[in-house]
C-alpha positions as CSV (number, residue, x, y, z in Angstrom):
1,X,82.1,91.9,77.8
2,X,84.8,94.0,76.5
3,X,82.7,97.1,77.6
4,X,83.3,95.7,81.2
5,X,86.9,94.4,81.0
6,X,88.2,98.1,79.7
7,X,86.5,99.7,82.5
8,X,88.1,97.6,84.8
9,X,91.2,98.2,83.4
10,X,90.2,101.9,84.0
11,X,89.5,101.2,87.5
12,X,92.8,99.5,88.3
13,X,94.6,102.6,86.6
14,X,92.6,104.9,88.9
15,X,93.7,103.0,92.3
16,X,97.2,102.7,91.2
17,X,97.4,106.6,90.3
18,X,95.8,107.2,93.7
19,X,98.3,104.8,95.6
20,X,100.4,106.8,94.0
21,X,99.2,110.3,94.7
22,X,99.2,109.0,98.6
23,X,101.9,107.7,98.9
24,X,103.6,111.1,97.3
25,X,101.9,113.1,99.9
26,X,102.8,110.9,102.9
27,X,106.4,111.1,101.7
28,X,106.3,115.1,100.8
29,X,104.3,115.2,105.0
30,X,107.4,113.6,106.3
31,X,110.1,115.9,104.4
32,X,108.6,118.7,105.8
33,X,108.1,117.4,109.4
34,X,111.3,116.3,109.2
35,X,112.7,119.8,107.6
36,X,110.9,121.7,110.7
37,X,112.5,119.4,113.5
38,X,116.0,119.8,112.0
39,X,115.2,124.2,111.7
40,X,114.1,123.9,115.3
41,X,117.1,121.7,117.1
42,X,119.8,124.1,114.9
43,X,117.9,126.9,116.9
44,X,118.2,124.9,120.1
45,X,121.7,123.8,119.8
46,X,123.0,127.5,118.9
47,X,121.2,128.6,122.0
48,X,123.1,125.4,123.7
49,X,126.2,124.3,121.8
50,X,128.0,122.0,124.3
51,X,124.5,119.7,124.4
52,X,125.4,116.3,123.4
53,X,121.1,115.1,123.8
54,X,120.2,117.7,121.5
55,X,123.4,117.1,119.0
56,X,122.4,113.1,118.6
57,X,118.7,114.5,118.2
58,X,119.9,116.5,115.5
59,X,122.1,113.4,113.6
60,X,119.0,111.3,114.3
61,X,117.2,114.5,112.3
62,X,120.0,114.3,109.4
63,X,120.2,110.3,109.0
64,X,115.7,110.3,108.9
65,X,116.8,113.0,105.6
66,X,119.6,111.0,104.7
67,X,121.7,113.8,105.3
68,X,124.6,111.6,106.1
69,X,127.5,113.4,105.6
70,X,126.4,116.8,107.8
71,X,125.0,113.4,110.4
72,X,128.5,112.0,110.2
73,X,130.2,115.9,111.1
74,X,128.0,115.9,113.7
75,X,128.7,112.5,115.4
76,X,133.1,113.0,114.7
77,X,132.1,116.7,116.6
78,X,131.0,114.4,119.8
79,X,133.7,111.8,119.3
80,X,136.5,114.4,119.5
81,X,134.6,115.6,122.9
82,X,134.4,112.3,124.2
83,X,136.7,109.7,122.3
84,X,136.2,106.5,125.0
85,X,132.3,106.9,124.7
86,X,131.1,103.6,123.2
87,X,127.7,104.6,122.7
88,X,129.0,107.4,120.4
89,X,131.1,104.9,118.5
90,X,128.2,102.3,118.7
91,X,125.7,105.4,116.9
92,X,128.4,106.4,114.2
93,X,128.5,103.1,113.1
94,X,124.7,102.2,112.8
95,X,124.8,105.2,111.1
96,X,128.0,104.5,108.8
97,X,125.6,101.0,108.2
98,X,122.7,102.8,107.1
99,X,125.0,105.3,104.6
100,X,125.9,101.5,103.0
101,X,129.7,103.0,104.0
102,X,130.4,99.4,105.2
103,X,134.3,100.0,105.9
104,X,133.8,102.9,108.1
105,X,130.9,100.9,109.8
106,X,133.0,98.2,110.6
107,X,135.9,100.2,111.9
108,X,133.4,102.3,114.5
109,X,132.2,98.8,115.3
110,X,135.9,97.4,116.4
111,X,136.2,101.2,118.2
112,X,132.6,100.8,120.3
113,X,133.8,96.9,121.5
114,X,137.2,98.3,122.2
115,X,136.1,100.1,124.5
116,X,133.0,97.8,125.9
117,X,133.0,94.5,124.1
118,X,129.2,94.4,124.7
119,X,127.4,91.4,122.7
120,X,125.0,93.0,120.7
121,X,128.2,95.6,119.5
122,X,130.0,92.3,118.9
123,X,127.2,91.0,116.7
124,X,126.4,93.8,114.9
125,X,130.5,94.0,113.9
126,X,130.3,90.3,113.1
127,X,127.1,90.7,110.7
128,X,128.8,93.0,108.7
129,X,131.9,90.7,108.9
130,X,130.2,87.6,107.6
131,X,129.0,89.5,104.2
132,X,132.1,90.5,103.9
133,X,133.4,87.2,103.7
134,X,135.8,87.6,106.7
135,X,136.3,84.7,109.2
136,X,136.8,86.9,111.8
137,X,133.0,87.1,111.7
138,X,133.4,82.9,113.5
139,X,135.5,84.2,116.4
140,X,133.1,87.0,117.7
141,X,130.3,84.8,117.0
142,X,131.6,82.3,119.1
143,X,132.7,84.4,121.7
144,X,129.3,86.0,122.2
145,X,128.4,82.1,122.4
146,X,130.7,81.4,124.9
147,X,128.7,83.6,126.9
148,X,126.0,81.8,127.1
149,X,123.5,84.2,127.2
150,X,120.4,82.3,125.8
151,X,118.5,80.8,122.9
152,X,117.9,84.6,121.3
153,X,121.6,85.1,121.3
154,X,122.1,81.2,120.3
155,X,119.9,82.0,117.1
156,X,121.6,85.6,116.4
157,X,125.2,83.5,116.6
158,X,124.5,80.8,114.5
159,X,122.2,83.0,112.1
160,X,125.8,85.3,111.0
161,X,127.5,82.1,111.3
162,X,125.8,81.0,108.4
163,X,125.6,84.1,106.4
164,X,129.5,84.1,106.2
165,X,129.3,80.1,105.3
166,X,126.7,81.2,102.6
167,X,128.3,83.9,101.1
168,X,131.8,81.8,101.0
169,X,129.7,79.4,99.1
170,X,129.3,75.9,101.6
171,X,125.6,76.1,101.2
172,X,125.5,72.8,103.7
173,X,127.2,74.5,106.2
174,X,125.2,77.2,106.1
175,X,122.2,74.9,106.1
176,X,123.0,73.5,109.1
177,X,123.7,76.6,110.8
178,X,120.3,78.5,109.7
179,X,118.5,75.2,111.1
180,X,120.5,75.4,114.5
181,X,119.2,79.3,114.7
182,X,115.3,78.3,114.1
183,X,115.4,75.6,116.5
184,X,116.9,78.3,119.1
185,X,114.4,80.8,117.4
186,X,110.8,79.3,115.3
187,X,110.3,82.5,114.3
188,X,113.6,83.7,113.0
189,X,112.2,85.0,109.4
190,X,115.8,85.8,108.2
191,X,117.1,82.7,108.4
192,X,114.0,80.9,106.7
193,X,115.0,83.5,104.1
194,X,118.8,83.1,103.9
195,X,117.9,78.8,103.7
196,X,115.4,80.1,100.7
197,X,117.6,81.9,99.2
198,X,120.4,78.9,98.7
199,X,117.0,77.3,96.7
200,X,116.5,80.2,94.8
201,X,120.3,81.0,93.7
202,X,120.6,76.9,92.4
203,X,117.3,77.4,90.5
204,X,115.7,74.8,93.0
205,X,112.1,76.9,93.1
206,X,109.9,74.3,94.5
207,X,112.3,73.9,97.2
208,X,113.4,77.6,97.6
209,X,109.0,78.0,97.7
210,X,108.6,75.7,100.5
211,X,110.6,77.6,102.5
212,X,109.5,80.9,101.9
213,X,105.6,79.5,102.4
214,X,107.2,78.0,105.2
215,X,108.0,81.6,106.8
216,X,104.5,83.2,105.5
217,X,103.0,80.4,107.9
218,X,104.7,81.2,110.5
219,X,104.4,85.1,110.1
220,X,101.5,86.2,107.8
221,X,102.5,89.7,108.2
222,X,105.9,89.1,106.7
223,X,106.0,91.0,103.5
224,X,109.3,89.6,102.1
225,X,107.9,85.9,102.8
226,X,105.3,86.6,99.5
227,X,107.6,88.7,97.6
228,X,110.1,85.4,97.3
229,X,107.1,83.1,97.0
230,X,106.0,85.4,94.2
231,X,109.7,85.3,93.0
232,X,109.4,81.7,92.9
233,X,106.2,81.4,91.0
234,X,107.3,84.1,88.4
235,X,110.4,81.8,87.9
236,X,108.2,78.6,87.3
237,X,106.1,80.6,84.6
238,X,103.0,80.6,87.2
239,X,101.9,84.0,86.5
240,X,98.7,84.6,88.5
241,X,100.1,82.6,91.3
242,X,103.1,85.1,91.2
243,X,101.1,88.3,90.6
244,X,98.8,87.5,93.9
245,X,102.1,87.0,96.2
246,X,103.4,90.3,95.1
247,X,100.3,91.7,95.5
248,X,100.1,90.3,99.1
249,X,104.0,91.6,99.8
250,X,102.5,95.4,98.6
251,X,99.6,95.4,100.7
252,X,101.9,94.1,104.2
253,X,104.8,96.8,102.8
254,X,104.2,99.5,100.1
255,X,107.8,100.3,100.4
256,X,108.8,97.1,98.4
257,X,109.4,98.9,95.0
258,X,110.9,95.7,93.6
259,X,107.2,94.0,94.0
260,X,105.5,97.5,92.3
261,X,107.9,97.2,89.5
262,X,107.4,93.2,89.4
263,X,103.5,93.7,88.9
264,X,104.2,96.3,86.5
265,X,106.1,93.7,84.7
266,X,103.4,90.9,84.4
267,X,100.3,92.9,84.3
Protein backbone atom coordinates (compact mmCIF):
# COMPACT_ATOMS: atom_id res chain seq x y z
CA UNK A 1 0.00 0.00 0.00
CA UNK A 2 2.60 2.48 0.66
CA UNK A 3 4.57 0.91 -2.37
CA UNK A 4 1.54 2.20 -4.45
CA UNK A 5 0.68 5.59 -2.74
CA UNK A 6 4.55 6.81 -3.28
CA UNK A 7 4.33 6.05 -6.87
CA UNK A 8 1.38 7.90 -7.26
CA UNK A 9 2.81 10.65 -5.60
CA UNK A 10 5.62 10.10 -8.33
CA UNK A 11 3.09 10.22 -11.01
CA UNK A 12 1.35 13.39 -9.95
CA UNK A 13 4.96 15.00 -9.70
CA UNK A 14 5.62 13.82 -13.37
CA UNK A 15 2.25 15.50 -14.85
CA UNK A 16 2.78 18.63 -12.93
CA UNK A 17 6.52 18.97 -14.17
CA UNK A 18 5.17 18.23 -17.66
CA UNK A 19 2.25 20.85 -17.33
CA UNK A 20 4.88 22.78 -16.61
CA UNK A 21 7.41 22.08 -19.28
CA UNK A 22 4.26 22.84 -21.80
CA UNK A 23 3.10 25.40 -20.65
CA UNK A 24 6.86 26.99 -20.79
CA UNK A 25 7.11 26.10 -24.37
CA UNK A 26 3.72 27.52 -25.46
CA UNK A 27 4.70 30.67 -23.67
CA UNK A 28 8.56 30.79 -25.07
CA UNK A 29 6.30 29.84 -29.03
CA UNK A 30 4.38 33.00 -28.50
CA UNK A 31 7.52 35.39 -27.47
CA UNK A 32 8.99 34.47 -30.48
CA UNK A 33 5.99 34.73 -32.86
CA UNK A 34 5.32 37.70 -31.37
CA UNK A 35 9.17 38.94 -31.57
CA UNK A 36 9.08 38.14 -35.48
CA UNK A 37 5.67 40.13 -36.19
CA UNK A 38 7.07 43.17 -34.31
CA UNK A 39 10.90 42.77 -36.54
CA UNK A 40 8.65 42.50 -39.59
CA UNK A 41 5.99 45.61 -39.18
CA UNK A 42 9.31 47.90 -38.01
CA UNK A 43 10.48 46.82 -41.59
CA UNK A 44 7.11 47.60 -43.12
CA UNK A 45 6.46 50.85 -41.40
CA UNK A 46 10.21 52.25 -42.34
CA UNK A 47 9.40 51.33 -45.88
CA UNK A 48 5.89 53.24 -45.12
CA UNK A 49 6.09 55.76 -42.24
CA UNK A 50 2.87 57.77 -42.62
CA UNK A 51 0.74 54.26 -42.38
CA UNK A 52 -1.58 54.59 -39.56
CA UNK A 53 -3.00 50.37 -40.32
CA UNK A 54 0.41 49.22 -39.97
CA UNK A 55 1.39 51.66 -36.84
CA UNK A 56 -1.88 50.32 -34.67
CA UNK A 57 -0.59 46.68 -35.95
CA UNK A 58 2.57 47.42 -34.51
CA UNK A 59 0.98 48.91 -30.82
CA UNK A 60 -1.23 45.81 -31.04
CA UNK A 61 2.39 43.87 -31.50
CA UNK A 62 3.89 45.95 -28.35
CA UNK A 63 0.70 45.73 -25.89
CA UNK A 64 0.60 41.28 -26.94
CA UNK A 65 4.68 41.89 -25.34
CA UNK A 66 3.63 44.19 -22.84
CA UNK A 67 5.68 46.60 -24.34
CA UNK A 68 3.61 49.45 -23.10
CA UNK A 69 5.49 52.24 -22.92
CA UNK A 70 7.18 52.05 -26.85
CA UNK A 71 2.88 50.97 -27.49
CA UNK A 72 1.89 54.18 -25.73
CA UNK A 73 4.81 56.37 -28.08
CA UNK A 74 3.34 54.88 -30.76
CA UNK A 75 -0.46 55.62 -30.19
CA UNK A 76 0.59 59.77 -28.83
CA UNK A 77 2.61 59.57 -32.58
CA UNK A 78 -1.05 58.98 -34.23
CA UNK A 79 -2.84 61.23 -31.85
CA UNK A 80 -0.64 64.25 -32.62
CA UNK A 81 -1.52 63.30 -36.57
CA UNK A 82 -4.98 63.11 -35.94
CA UNK A 83 -6.13 64.61 -32.41
CA UNK A 84 -10.30 64.51 -33.07
CA UNK A 85 -9.94 60.66 -33.96
CA UNK A 86 -11.96 58.87 -31.28
CA UNK A 87 -11.04 55.54 -32.24
CA UNK A 88 -7.35 56.57 -31.58
CA UNK A 89 -8.44 57.90 -28.18
CA UNK A 90 -10.81 54.96 -27.69
CA UNK A 91 -7.37 52.40 -28.41
CA UNK A 92 -4.98 54.50 -26.05
CA UNK A 93 -7.17 53.99 -23.47
CA UNK A 94 -7.90 50.20 -23.60
CA UNK A 95 -4.50 50.13 -23.84
CA UNK A 96 -3.72 52.61 -20.75
CA UNK A 97 -6.45 49.87 -19.01
CA UNK A 98 -4.46 46.95 -19.81
CA UNK A 99 -0.96 48.90 -18.52
CA UNK A 100 -3.31 49.06 -14.95
CA UNK A 101 -2.33 53.05 -15.67
CA UNK A 102 -5.96 53.72 -14.57
CA UNK A 103 -5.71 57.68 -14.50
CA UNK A 104 -4.48 57.96 -18.00
CA UNK A 105 -7.13 55.38 -19.00
CA UNK A 106 -9.72 57.32 -17.73
CA UNK A 107 -8.67 60.63 -19.18
CA UNK A 108 -8.38 59.01 -22.92
CA UNK A 109 -11.74 57.67 -22.09
CA UNK A 110 -13.36 61.42 -21.36
CA UNK A 111 -11.16 62.46 -24.76
CA UNK A 112 -12.74 59.40 -27.09
CA UNK A 113 -16.61 60.45 -25.76
CA UNK A 114 -15.69 64.08 -26.24
CA UNK A 115 -15.38 63.67 -29.38
CA UNK A 116 -18.20 60.78 -30.01
CA UNK A 117 -20.07 60.09 -26.79
CA UNK A 118 -20.62 56.51 -28.22
CA UNK A 119 -22.22 54.03 -25.38
CA UNK A 120 -19.91 51.40 -25.24
CA UNK A 121 -16.91 54.45 -24.81
CA UNK A 122 -19.29 55.74 -22.13
CA UNK A 123 -19.41 52.49 -20.36
CA UNK A 124 -16.06 51.57 -20.54
CA UNK A 125 -15.19 55.25 -18.80
CA UNK A 126 -17.95 54.55 -16.30
CA UNK A 127 -16.46 50.96 -15.27
CA UNK A 128 -13.34 52.33 -14.50
CA UNK A 129 -15.25 55.17 -12.70
CA UNK A 130 -17.26 52.96 -10.40
CA UNK A 131 -13.95 51.23 -8.89
CA UNK A 132 -12.75 54.21 -8.48
CA UNK A 133 -15.41 55.11 -6.26
CA UNK A 134 -16.52 58.15 -8.32
CA UNK A 135 -20.27 58.95 -8.71
CA UNK A 136 -19.81 60.28 -11.90
CA UNK A 137 -19.75 56.58 -12.84
CA UNK A 138 -24.22 56.99 -12.03
CA UNK A 139 -24.62 59.78 -14.56
CA UNK A 140 -23.04 58.05 -17.57
CA UNK A 141 -24.64 54.99 -16.57
CA UNK A 142 -27.77 56.50 -16.67
CA UNK A 143 -27.34 58.32 -19.62
CA UNK A 144 -26.41 55.26 -21.72
CA UNK A 145 -29.92 54.11 -20.05
CA UNK A 146 -31.75 56.80 -21.17
CA UNK A 147 -30.93 55.56 -24.41
CA UNK A 148 -32.74 52.77 -24.32
CA UNK A 149 -30.82 50.65 -26.27
CA UNK A 150 -31.86 47.16 -24.91
CA UNK A 151 -31.72 44.48 -22.16
CA UNK A 152 -27.63 43.93 -23.00
CA UNK A 153 -27.03 47.57 -22.38
CA UNK A 154 -29.74 47.40 -19.38
CA UNK A 155 -27.58 44.69 -17.73
CA UNK A 156 -24.05 46.49 -18.64
CA UNK A 157 -25.74 49.81 -16.82
CA UNK A 158 -26.96 48.37 -13.82
CA UNK A 159 -23.95 45.78 -13.59
CA UNK A 160 -21.26 49.22 -13.06
CA UNK A 161 -23.99 50.68 -11.20
CA UNK A 162 -23.48 48.28 -8.65
CA UNK A 163 -19.83 47.90 -8.68
CA UNK A 164 -19.56 51.64 -7.61
CA UNK A 165 -22.47 50.92 -4.82
CA UNK A 166 -20.15 47.81 -3.81
CA UNK A 167 -17.00 49.33 -3.62
CA UNK A 168 -18.66 52.51 -1.61
CA UNK A 169 -19.72 49.73 0.73
CA UNK A 170 -24.08 49.62 0.41
CA UNK A 171 -23.82 45.99 -0.24
CA UNK A 172 -27.96 46.17 -0.59
CA UNK A 173 -27.75 48.51 -3.17
CA UNK A 174 -25.55 46.79 -4.94
CA UNK A 175 -27.55 43.71 -4.45
CA UNK A 176 -30.32 45.05 -6.02
CA UNK A 177 -28.58 46.43 -8.84
CA UNK A 178 -26.57 43.03 -9.72
CA UNK A 179 -30.14 41.24 -9.58
CA UNK A 180 -31.68 43.97 -11.99
CA UNK A 181 -28.56 43.17 -14.49
CA UNK A 182 -29.28 39.20 -14.43
CA UNK A 183 -32.84 39.56 -15.01
CA UNK A 184 -31.83 41.89 -18.19
CA UNK A 185 -28.94 39.23 -18.68
CA UNK A 186 -29.20 35.20 -17.04
CA UNK A 187 -26.02 34.78 -18.07
CA UNK A 188 -24.19 37.79 -16.83
CA UNK A 189 -21.28 35.68 -14.87
CA UNK A 190 -19.71 39.01 -13.42
CA UNK A 191 -22.49 39.96 -11.67
CA UNK A 192 -23.22 36.42 -10.08
CA UNK A 193 -19.56 37.02 -9.05
CA UNK A 194 -19.62 40.68 -7.85
CA UNK A 195 -23.22 39.30 -5.56
CA UNK A 196 -20.64 36.36 -4.38
CA UNK A 197 -18.20 38.25 -3.58
CA UNK A 198 -20.36 40.63 -0.97
CA UNK A 199 -20.81 36.73 0.63
CA UNK A 200 -17.32 36.07 0.60
CA UNK A 201 -15.96 39.64 2.02
CA UNK A 202 -18.72 39.23 5.27
CA UNK A 203 -17.40 35.62 5.79
CA UNK A 204 -20.98 34.45 4.71
CA UNK A 205 -19.45 31.08 2.66
CA UNK A 206 -22.48 29.12 2.36
CA UNK A 207 -24.10 32.02 0.96
CA UNK A 208 -21.20 33.43 -1.08
CA UNK A 209 -21.07 29.31 -2.46
CA UNK A 210 -24.51 29.32 -3.59
CA UNK A 211 -23.90 31.85 -5.76
CA UNK A 212 -20.80 31.01 -7.24
CA UNK A 213 -22.47 27.22 -7.85
CA UNK A 214 -25.18 29.20 -8.98
CA UNK A 215 -22.93 30.65 -11.94
CA UNK A 216 -21.02 27.19 -12.65
CA UNK A 217 -24.80 25.97 -13.48
CA UNK A 218 -25.39 28.30 -15.58
CA UNK A 219 -21.89 28.30 -17.38
CA UNK A 220 -19.90 25.06 -16.81
CA UNK A 221 -17.02 26.44 -18.73
CA UNK A 222 -16.60 29.37 -16.36
CA UNK A 223 -13.32 28.90 -14.70
CA UNK A 224 -13.57 31.59 -12.04
CA UNK A 225 -17.20 30.13 -10.98
CA UNK A 226 -14.98 26.91 -9.29
CA UNK A 227 -12.03 28.88 -8.29
CA UNK A 228 -14.56 30.91 -5.77
CA UNK A 229 -16.48 27.78 -4.93
CA UNK A 230 -13.14 26.27 -4.18
CA UNK A 231 -12.36 29.60 -2.25
CA UNK A 232 -15.40 28.87 -0.31
CA UNK A 233 -14.75 25.36 0.60
CA UNK A 234 -11.08 26.09 1.54
CA UNK A 235 -12.60 28.73 3.92
CA UNK A 236 -15.13 26.17 5.50
CA UNK A 237 -12.07 23.72 6.19
CA UNK A 238 -13.60 21.33 3.31
CA UNK A 239 -10.37 20.39 1.84
CA UNK A 240 -11.12 17.83 -0.85
CA UNK A 241 -14.26 19.57 -1.80
CA UNK A 242 -11.88 22.75 -2.26
CA UNK A 243 -8.95 20.95 -4.00
CA UNK A 244 -11.52 19.35 -6.79
CA UNK A 245 -12.98 23.05 -7.65
CA UNK A 246 -9.52 24.41 -8.07
CA UNK A 247 -8.70 21.60 -9.95
CA UNK A 248 -11.89 22.07 -12.20
CA UNK A 249 -10.96 26.13 -12.53
CA UNK A 250 -7.12 24.73 -13.83
CA UNK A 251 -8.39 22.50 -16.25
CA UNK A 252 -11.26 25.34 -17.87
CA UNK A 253 -8.09 28.07 -17.45
CA UNK A 254 -4.38 27.14 -16.82
CA UNK A 255 -3.74 30.77 -16.63
CA UNK A 256 -5.28 31.00 -13.06
CA UNK A 257 -1.96 30.96 -11.12
CA UNK A 258 -3.83 31.81 -7.87
CA UNK A 259 -5.71 28.21 -8.24
CA UNK A 260 -1.92 26.41 -9.10
CA UNK A 261 -0.55 28.13 -6.11
CA UNK A 262 -3.88 27.27 -4.04
CA UNK A 263 -3.39 23.40 -4.81
CA UNK A 264 0.12 23.79 -3.98
CA UNK A 265 -1.09 24.92 -0.78
CA UNK A 266 -3.39 21.98 0.27
CA UNK A 267 -1.74 19.16 -1.46
Amino acid sequence: MKQFISAAVVMIFFLQACNNDTDNSEDKKRLTKNTALLHQLEQQIAKNPDSSGLRLKLVDALDSLNNYKEATVQMDSLIKKDSLNYGLWFRKAKLMETAKDTFNAILSYTKAIKIYPSPDGQLQLANLLAESKNENALVLCQRVQELHLGRDYSAHCNFIAGIYFARIGNKEKAQQLFDACINDNFGYMEAYLEKGFIYYDDKKYPEALKIFKMAADINNTYADAYYWQAKCFEAMNKKEDAIKNYQTSLVLDKELKEAKEALKRLQ
